[in-house]
C-alpha positions as CSV (number, residue, x, y, z in Angstrom):
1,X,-10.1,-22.2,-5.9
2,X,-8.9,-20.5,-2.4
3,X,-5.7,-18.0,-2.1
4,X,-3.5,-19.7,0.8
5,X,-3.6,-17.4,3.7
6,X,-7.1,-16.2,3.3
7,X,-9.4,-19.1,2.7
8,X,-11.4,-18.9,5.6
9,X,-12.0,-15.3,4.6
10,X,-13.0,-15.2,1.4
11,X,-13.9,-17.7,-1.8
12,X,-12.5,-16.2,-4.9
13,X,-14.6,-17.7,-8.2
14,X,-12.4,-16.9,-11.1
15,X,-8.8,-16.7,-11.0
16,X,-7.6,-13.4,-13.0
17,X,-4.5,-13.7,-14.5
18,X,-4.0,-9.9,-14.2
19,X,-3.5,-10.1,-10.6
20,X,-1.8,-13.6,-10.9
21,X,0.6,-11.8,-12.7
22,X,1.0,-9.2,-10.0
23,X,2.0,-11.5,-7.7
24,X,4.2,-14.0,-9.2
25,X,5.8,-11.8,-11.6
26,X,5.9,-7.9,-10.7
27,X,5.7,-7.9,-6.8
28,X,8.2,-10.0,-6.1
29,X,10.4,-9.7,-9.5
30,X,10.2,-6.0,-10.4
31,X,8.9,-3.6,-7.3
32,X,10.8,-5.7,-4.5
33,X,14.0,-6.0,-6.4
34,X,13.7,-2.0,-6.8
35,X,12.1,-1.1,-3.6
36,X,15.6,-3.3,-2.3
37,X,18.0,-1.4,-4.8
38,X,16.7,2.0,-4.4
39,X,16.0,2.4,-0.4
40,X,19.7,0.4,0.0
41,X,21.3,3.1,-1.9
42,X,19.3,5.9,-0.7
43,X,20.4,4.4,3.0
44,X,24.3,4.7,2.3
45,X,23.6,8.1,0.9
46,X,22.5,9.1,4.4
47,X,24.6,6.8,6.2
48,X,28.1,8.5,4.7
49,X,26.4,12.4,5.4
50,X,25.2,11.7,8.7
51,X,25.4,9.7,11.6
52,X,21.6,8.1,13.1
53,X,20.8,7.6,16.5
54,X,20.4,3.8,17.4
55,X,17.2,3.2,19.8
56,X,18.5,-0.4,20.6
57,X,15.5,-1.6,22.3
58,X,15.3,-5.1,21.1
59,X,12.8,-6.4,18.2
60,X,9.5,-6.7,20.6
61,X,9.8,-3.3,22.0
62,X,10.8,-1.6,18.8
63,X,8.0,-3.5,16.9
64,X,4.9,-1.6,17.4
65,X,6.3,1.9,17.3
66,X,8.0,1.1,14.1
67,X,4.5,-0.1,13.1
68,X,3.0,3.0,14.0
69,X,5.8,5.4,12.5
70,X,5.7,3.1,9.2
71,X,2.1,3.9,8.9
72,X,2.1,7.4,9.5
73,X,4.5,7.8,6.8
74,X,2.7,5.6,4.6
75,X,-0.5,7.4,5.1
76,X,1.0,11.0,4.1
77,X,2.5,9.3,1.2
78,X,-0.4,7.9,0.5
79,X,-2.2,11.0,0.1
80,X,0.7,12.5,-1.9
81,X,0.2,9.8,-4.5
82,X,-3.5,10.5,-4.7
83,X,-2.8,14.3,-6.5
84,X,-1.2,15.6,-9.1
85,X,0.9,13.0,-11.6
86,X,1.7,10.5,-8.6
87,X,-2.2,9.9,-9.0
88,X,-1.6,7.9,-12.1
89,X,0.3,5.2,-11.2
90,X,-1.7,4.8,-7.5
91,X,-4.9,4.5,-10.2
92,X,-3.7,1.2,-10.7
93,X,-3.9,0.5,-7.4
94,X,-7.4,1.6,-7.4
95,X,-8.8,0.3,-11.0
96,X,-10.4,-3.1,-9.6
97,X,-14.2,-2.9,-10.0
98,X,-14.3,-5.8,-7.6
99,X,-11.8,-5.8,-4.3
100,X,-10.2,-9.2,-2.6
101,X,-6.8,-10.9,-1.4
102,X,-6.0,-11.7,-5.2
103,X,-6.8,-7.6,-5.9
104,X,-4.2,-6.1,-3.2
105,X,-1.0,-6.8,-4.7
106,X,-1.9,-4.5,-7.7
107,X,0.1,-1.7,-7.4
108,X,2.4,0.1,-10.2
109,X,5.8,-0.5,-9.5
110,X,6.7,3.1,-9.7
111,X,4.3,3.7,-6.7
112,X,5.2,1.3,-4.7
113,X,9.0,2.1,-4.8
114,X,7.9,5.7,-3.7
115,X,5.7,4.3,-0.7
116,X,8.4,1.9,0.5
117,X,11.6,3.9,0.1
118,X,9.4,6.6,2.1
119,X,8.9,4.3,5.0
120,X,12.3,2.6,5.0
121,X,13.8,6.0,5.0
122,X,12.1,7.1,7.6
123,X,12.2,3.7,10.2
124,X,16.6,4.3,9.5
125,X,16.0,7.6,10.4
126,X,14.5,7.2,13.5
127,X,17.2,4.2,14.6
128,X,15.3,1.0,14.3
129,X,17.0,-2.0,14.0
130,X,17.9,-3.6,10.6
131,X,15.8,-6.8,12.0
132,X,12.4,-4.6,12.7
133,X,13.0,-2.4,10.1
134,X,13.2,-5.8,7.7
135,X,10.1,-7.3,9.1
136,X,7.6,-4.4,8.8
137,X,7.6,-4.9,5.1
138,X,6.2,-8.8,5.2
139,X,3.7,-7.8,8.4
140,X,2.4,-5.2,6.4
141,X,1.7,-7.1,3.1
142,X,0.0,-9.8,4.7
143,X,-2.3,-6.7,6.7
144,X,-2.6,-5.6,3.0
145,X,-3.8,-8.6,2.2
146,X,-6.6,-8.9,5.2
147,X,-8.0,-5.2,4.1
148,X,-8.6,-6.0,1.1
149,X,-10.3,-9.2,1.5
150,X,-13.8,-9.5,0.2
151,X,-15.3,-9.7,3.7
152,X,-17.8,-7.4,5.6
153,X,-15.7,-7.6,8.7
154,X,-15.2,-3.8,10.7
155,X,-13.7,-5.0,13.9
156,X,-16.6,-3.4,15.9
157,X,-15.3,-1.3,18.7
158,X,-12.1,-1.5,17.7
159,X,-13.4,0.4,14.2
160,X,-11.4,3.9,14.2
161,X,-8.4,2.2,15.5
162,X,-7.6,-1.0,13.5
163,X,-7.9,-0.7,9.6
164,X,-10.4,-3.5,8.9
165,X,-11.8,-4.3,5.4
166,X,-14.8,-2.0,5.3
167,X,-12.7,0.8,6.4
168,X,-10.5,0.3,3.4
169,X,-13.0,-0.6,1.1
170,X,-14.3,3.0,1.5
171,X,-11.1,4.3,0.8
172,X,-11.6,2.4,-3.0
173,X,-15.0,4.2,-3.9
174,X,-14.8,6.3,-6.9
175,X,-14.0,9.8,-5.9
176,X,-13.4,8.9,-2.3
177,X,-10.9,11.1,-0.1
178,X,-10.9,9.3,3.1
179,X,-9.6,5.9,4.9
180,X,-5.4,6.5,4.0
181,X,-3.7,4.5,6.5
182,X,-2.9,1.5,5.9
183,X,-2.7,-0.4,9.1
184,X,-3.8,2.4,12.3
185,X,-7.3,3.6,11.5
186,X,-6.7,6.1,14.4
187,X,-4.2,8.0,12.0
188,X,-7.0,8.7,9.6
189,X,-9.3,9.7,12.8
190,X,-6.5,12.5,14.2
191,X,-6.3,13.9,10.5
192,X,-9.8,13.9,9.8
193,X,-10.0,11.9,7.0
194,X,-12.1,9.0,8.8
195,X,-15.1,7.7,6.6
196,X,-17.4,5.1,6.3
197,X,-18.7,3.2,3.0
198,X,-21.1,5.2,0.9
199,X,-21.8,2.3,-1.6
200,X,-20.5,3.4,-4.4
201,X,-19.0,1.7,-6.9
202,X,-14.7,0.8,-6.6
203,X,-12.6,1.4,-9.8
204,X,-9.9,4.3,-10.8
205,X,-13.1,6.6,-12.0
206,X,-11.9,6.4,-15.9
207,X,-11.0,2.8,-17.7
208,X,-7.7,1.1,-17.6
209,X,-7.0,-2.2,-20.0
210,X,-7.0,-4.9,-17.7
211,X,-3.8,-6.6,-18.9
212,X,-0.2,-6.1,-17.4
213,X,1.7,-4.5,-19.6
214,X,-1.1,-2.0,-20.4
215,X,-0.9,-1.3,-16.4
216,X,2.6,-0.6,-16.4
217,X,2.2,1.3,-19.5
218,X,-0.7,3.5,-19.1
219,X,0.7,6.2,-16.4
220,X,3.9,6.9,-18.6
221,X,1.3,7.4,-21.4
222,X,-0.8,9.7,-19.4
223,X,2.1,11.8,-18.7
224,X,2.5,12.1,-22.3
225,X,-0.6,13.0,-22.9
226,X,-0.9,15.6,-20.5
227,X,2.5,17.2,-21.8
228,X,1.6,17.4,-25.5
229,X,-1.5,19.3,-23.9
């Protein structure tokens, strides 16, 4: 079986019900319905305080830099959810021993809202457009989708300035610190957190039941168990 929008990248073997869930049930259902709610409302907070500047530039122009400013955000909130208690709903992200397409929409909803109000925040801060700032979300899922594919692609020259597959798939060896930006490998080059695959082995660095409601269970149960401690 092939996953539409990636067949000529990647042959998946097994369909895994885990991830099926991911994407028919939790992305769309749960984390976009509050990633929607919660960046609306945190929007007309800051709307009724303070007025924005508008950059009015029209979608192609404003495209690109809202690409760039979206990743930049994303890749300092990306290392935020890498520490302290953030870290474990991003583990989710990370627990796949085995990364493709069918992989990348495995994400805690918790963490995702805080990644996405984070950047949508932001883009209305700076005065794009509700059009650009409405489209960065679907270009960036389907970039999502390319990194992660089970491909040894690096885009060559164009290595520490695109975010390819290998320079993501570093980012998801155990223990790894490097490769945070999502879309702009250049961010990770200016901050000096640029790597390259080491081989190890991808995975969350401690077991998490692969089914979906022990996912969105097992952060909230961590927390516990590091309180009672």
């Amino acid at each position: 079986m092939r996953i539409a929008g990636y067949a000529l990248l990647e042959r998946v073997r097994h369909w895994r019900w885990l991830d099926i869930g991911y994407w028919l049930l939790v992305t769309p259902l749960v984390t976009g319905m509050l990633t929607r709610l919660t960046t609306l409302a945190a929007i007309a907070l800051l709307a009724s305080i303070v007025s924005r500047p508008t950059l009015a530039l029209g979608f192609w122009s404003e495209l690109l830099p809202a690409l760039v400013l979206a990743d930049l955000v994303g890749y300092w909130s990306h290392r935020l959810r890498h520490r302290g208690f953030l870290w474990h709903f991003h583990a989710i992200h990370h627990s796949p021993v085995r990364l493709d397409a069918l992989a990348a929409a495995r994400m805690h909803p918790l963490d995702d809202l805080v990644d996405n109000t984070l950047v949508g925040l932001a883009l209305y801060v700076a005065g794009f457009s509700a059009t650009t700032i409405f489209w960065i979300g679907p270009i960036l899922f389907v970039h999502i989708g390319l990194t992660h594919a089970n491909v040894a692609w690096d885009f060559g020259v164009l290595r520490k300035v695109l975010v390819s597959p290998q320079h993501h798939r570093a980012h998801h060896e155990i223990g790894a610190s490097q490769n945070f930006a999502g879309m702009f490998a250049f961010i990770d080059v200016a901050f000096g957190t640029y790597g390259v695959s080491t081989g190890r082995l991808h995975g969350a660095g401690e077991p998490i039941p692969e089914t979906l409601a022990a996912h969105l269970a097992w952060p909230l149960r961590r927390l516990r168990s590091r309180s009672v401690h």
